[in-house]
N, C-alpha and C positions, 0 to 999 in steps of 0.2 A: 355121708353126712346128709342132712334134712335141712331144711331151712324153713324160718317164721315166712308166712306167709299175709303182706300188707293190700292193704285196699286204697286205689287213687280219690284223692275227694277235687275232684277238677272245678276250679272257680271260673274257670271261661264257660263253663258249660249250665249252673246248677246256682239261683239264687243264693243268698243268703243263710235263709231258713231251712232250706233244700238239702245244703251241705251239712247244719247241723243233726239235720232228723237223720243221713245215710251213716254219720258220723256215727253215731248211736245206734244207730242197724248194723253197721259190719261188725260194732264191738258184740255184739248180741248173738251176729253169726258166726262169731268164732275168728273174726281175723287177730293178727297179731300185731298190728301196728298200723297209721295209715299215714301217706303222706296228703298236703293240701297244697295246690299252686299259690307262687304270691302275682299276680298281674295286675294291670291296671289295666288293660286292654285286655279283651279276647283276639286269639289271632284271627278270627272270621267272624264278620258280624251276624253268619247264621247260630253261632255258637250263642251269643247275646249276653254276658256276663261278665263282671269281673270285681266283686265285693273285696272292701279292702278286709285282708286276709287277719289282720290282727283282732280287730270286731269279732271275726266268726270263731276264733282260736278262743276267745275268752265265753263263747258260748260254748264251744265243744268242751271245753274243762269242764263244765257243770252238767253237759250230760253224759258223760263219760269216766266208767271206773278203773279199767282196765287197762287200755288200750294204750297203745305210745304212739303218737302224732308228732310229725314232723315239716317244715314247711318244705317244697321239693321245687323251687328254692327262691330261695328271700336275695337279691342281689344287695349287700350295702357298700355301696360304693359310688353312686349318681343320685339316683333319686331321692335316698332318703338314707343321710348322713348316720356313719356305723355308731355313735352315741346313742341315738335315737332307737335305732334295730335292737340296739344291745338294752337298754331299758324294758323296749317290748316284750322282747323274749326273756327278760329278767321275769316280767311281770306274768306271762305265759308258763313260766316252771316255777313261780310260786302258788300257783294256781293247781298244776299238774304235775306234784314233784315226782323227781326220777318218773316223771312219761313224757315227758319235751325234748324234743331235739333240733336245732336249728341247721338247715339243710344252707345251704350257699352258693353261687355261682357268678359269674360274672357277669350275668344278663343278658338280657336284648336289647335292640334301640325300642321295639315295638313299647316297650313301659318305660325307658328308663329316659327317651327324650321330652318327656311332659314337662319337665321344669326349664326348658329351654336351652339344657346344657349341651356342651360336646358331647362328642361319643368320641370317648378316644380308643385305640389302639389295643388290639385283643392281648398281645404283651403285657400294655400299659394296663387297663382292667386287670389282669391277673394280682401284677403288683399291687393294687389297690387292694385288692381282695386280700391278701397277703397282710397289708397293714391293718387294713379294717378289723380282721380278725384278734390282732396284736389288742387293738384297742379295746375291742369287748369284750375282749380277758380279763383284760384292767380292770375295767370297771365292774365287770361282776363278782370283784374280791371284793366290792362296799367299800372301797378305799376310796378317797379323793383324788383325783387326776388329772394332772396336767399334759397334752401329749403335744408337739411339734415335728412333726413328720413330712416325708415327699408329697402326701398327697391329702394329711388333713389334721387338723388343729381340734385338739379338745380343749377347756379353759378352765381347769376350777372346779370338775365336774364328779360328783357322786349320786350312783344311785342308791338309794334309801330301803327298797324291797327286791331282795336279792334272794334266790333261794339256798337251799345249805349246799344241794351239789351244784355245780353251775354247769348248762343245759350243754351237752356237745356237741361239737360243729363238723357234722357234714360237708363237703365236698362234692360238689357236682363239678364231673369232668369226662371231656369226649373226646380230648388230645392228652398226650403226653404230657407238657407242662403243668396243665391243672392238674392232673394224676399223679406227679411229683409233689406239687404242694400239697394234695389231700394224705398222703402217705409221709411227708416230712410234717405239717404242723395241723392236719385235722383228725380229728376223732374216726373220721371212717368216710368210705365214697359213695357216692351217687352216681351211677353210668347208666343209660338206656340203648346200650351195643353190647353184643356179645363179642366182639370186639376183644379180644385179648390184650389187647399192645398198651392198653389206658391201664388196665390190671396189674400188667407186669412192671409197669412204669411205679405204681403206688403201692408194689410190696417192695420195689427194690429201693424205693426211696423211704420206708419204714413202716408200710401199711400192714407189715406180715401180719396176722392176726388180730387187726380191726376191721370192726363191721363192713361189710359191702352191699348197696344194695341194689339192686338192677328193678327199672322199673319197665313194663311190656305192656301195650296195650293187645286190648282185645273186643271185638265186639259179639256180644252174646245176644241171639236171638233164632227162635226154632225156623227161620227160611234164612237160609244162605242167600238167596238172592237179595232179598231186602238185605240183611247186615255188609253184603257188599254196599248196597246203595246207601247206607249209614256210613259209614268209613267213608263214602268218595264224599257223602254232603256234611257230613261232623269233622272231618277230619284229616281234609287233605293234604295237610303240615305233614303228613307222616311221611309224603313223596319229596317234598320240599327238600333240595341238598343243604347239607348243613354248617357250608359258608354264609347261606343267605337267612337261615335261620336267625341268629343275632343282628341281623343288618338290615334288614327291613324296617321300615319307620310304624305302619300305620296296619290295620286290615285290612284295608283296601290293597295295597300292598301285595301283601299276602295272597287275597284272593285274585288280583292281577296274574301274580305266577302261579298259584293251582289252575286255575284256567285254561291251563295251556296243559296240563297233564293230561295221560290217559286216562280213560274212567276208572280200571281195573288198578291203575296205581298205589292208592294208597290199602288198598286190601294185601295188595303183594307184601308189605308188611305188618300186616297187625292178623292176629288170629279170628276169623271171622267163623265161628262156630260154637255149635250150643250140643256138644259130645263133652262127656268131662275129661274121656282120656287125650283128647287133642290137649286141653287146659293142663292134666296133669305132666304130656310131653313136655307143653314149654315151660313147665316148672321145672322139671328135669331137666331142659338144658340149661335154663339158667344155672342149676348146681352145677352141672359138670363143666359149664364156664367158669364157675369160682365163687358164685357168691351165693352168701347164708340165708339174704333178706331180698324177697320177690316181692314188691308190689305190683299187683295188677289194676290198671285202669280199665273199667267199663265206660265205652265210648257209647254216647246215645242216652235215651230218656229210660231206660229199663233196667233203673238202679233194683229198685225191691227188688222184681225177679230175678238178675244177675247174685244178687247177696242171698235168695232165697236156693239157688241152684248150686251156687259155691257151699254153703252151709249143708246143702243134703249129700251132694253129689262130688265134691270134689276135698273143701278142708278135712271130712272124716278119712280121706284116704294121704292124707298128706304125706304122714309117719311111714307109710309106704314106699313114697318115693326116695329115691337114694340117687346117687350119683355112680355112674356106668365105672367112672374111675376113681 
């Protein structure tokens, strides 16, 4: 098997305008989808970004033909009540019909504690997510609706501009549980571990044959030595364990605990190479882990040349790559 091959549009990292012009560059170079973060923070304030994600989606619909863009991922559950989401991204795939897809996850504290709320319980999130979803089902049939639920109230509510397919819901998950529910009630997964057990978890729970997509970063630049030293100053979440990942409050935070990493840490996971066949490797494993949809993040300021090097040197050879098993 082959798999579509996505392009990350990072809002911690990349204005507003930024995001839209690369938007329209990877659809140009040939990618097949692209996902976009939704944050209100950057996790490190060298990163310096974080445009609200729904603004930029309604600029990317107009300069983009092709492409299918997806948020990777919109948390509705704290911040910003799943009515609201669910409107959004109404309004995002009547814009981009059949090319939207609403990606989902349970969050972080780093965006989701702005409005002063609790952070409750990664269980409790999950269940949220669970009903959240229930609810912007609803309402993207253009029905009126009432909902009274464990964790939230709709009143009365229709939305007015609905597209004809309604947009599908992704699942981001790193544990088992989420990987149950994106395999019992989502359209398809989001995972950033090759990780098998979250896989197996969300085909036994009904994922057998929907989308999966694994997203890898990478930092592309012709000195290895610099792109390590981009990874350790853009990106040193990637060492960060991933209990503390959602539980962190602030960037500062954040950069509290990278601080304290070694320098070489965060390159130990991400691919820091400007060879295509290293890029086409970790395409290939991602297939022969399972999944059909690769997005690749380029970490750092060298988006054109990153999309200009995938475009000569690596999507022409995609069709190529196959999976060992």
């Amino acid at each position: 098997m082959t798999a579509k091959i996505g392009y990350h549009l990072s809002s911690e990292e990349h204005p507003p305008v930024d995001l839209v012009r690369n938007a329209a560059a990877a659809e140009e170079a040939g990618f097949d989808f692209a996902f976009i973060s939704d944050h209100y923070h950057p996790w490190i304030r060298a990163q310096g970004h974080a445009p609200f994600v729904w603004s930029v989606l309604g600029a990317i619909a107009t300069s983009t033909d092709r492409m299918q863009v997806g948020t990777a991922v919109t948390a509705p559950i704290v911040r910003i009540h799943p009515a609201v989401v669910a409107q959004a991204a109404a309004t995002v795939a009547c814009m981009m019909p059949d090319r939207f897809f609403l990606g989902v996850g349970t969050g972080e504290f780093l965006n989701e504690h702005v409005t002063g709320a609790s952070w409750p319980h990664p269980r409790v999130r999950l269940k949220m997510l669970s009903e959240a979803m229930e609810v912007m089902r609803r309402l993207w049939s253009g029905d009126r609706v009432s909902h009274r639920g464990d964790h939230y109230e709709v009143d009365r509510t229709r939305i007015f501009d609905v597209p004809e397919t309604p947009p599908p819901i992704m699942v981001a998950a790193s544990g088992r549980r989420a990987a149950k529910l994106a395999g019992k009630k989502g359209d398809g997964l989001i995972s950033v571990t090759l990780d098998r057990k979250p896989l197996e978890a969300f085909e036994e729970a009904g994922g057998a044959g929907k989308p999966r997509y694994l997203k890898v970063g990478v930092v592309w630049d012709p000195d290895p030595g610099e792109a390590q030293k981009l990874a350790r100053r853009q990106w040193p979440m990637e060492a960060v364990p991933g209990s503390l990942m959602s539980e962190l409050r602030t960037p500062e935070d954040f950069e509290s605990v990278t601080e304290a990493l070694p320098d070489d840490a965060p390159s130990q996971s991400l691919l820091c190479s400007s060879d295509p066949e290293d890029h086409l490797k970790l395409i290939r494993e991602g297939i022969d882990a399972g999944y059909d949809n690769i997005c690749v993040h380029q970490i750092g300021p060298k988006q054109q040349e990153f999309l200009r090097f995938y475009a000569e040197q690596v999507l022409p050879k995609v069709n190529g790559v196959s999976s060992a098993g």
